[in-house]
N, C-alpha and C positions, 0 to 999 in steps of 0.2 A: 504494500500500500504506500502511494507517493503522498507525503505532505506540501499542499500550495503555500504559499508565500502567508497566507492568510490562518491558516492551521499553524503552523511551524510559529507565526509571530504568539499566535492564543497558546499554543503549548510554552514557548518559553516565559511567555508573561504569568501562568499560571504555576509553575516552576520556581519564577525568582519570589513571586509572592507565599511560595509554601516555606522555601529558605527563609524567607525574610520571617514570616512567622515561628517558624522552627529555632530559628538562632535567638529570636527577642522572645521566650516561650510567651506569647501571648498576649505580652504586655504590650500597653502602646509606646510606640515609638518615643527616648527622652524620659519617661516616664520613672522614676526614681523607687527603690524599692521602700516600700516602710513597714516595720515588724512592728510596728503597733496595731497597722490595721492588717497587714497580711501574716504573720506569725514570724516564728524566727527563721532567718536566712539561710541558715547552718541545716544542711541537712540530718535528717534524724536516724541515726541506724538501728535498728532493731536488731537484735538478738536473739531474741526467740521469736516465733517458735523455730525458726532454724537462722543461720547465720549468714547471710548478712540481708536485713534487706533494707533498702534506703528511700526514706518518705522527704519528699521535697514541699514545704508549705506553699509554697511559689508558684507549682505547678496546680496544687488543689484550688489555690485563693486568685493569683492573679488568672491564672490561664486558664483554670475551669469555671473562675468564677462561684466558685464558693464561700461561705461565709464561716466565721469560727464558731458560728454554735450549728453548724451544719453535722460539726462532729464533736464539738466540746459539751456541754459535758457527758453528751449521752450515750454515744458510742466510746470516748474516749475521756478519762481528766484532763484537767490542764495540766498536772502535776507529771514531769515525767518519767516515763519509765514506769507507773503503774501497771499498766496492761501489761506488760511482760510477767508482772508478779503474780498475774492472775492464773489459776488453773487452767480456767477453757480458754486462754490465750493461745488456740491450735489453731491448723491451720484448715482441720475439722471444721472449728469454729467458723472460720473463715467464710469456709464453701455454704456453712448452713446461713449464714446471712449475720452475723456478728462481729463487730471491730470493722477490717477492712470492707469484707463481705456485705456488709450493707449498702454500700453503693455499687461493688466490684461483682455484679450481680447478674452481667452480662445485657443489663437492659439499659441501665445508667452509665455503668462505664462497664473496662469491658470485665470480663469474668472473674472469679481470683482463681481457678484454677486453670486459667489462659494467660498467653504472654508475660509467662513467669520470667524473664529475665527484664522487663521492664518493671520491675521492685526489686529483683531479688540479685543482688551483686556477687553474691558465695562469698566462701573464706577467701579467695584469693586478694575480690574487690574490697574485703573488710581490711587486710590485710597492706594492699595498697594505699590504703588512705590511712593507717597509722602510720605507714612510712613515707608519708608525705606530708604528717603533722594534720592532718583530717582531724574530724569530732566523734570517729569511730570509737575511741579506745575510752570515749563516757559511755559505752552502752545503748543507754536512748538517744547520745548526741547531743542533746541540750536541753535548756527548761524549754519553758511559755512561760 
């Protein structure tokens, strides 16, 4: 199939705009981060129920557009690193619709037991980021 002058322009215009959203996740263009109203910066690593998986506020609040009581405090405390403490903190839990599971539900976003490497970094990723001075080697990675 030959692309015209006119296809080929709509194909790369639609391209530089996916880039351009993909690299600014979401955010508008300029648009300065603030952890007051979008959470903390610092990404959060979890450790259970397996290791490593890495929760970005930035991507929930600015680029999903979510808001903090979307998950505070009823899927989650503000306090961190609770839900690790908890027993059904599984990833059982998960699939049945509790902690992540509630949105990752495959209707709202996509499944929690689909595109597992988009959370889930393993030991190696957990690993890299303590040898690079990362917020891995706190656990939950940081308050709220």
């Amino acid at each position: 199939m030959k692309l015209n002058d006119k296809s080929a322009l709509s194909l790369m215009t639609v391209l530089v705009l996916s880039a351009v959203l993909f690299f600014c996740g979401g955010q508008a263009v300029g648009e300065e981060y603030d952890e007051d109203t979008y959470g903390p910066e610092a990404p959060i690593i979890f450790v259970k129920p397996v290791k490593a998986v890495d929760f970005s506020h930035k991507v929930h609040t600015m680029g999903a557009g979510l808001e903090c009581d979307s998950c505070h405090d009823d899927l989650f405390e503000m306090e961190a690193g609770v839900a690790e403490q908890n027993d059904d903190f599984t990833m059982e839990s998960l699939y049945a619709g509790k902690y992540c599971g509630a949105c990752h539900d495959g209707d709202m976003a996509f499944a929690s037991n689909k595109r597992c490497t988009a959370c889930h970094i393993g030991v190696k990723g957990f690993e890299r980021l303590n040898n690079e001075g990362g917020s891995a080697d706190a656990g939950h990675g940081g308050g709220h």
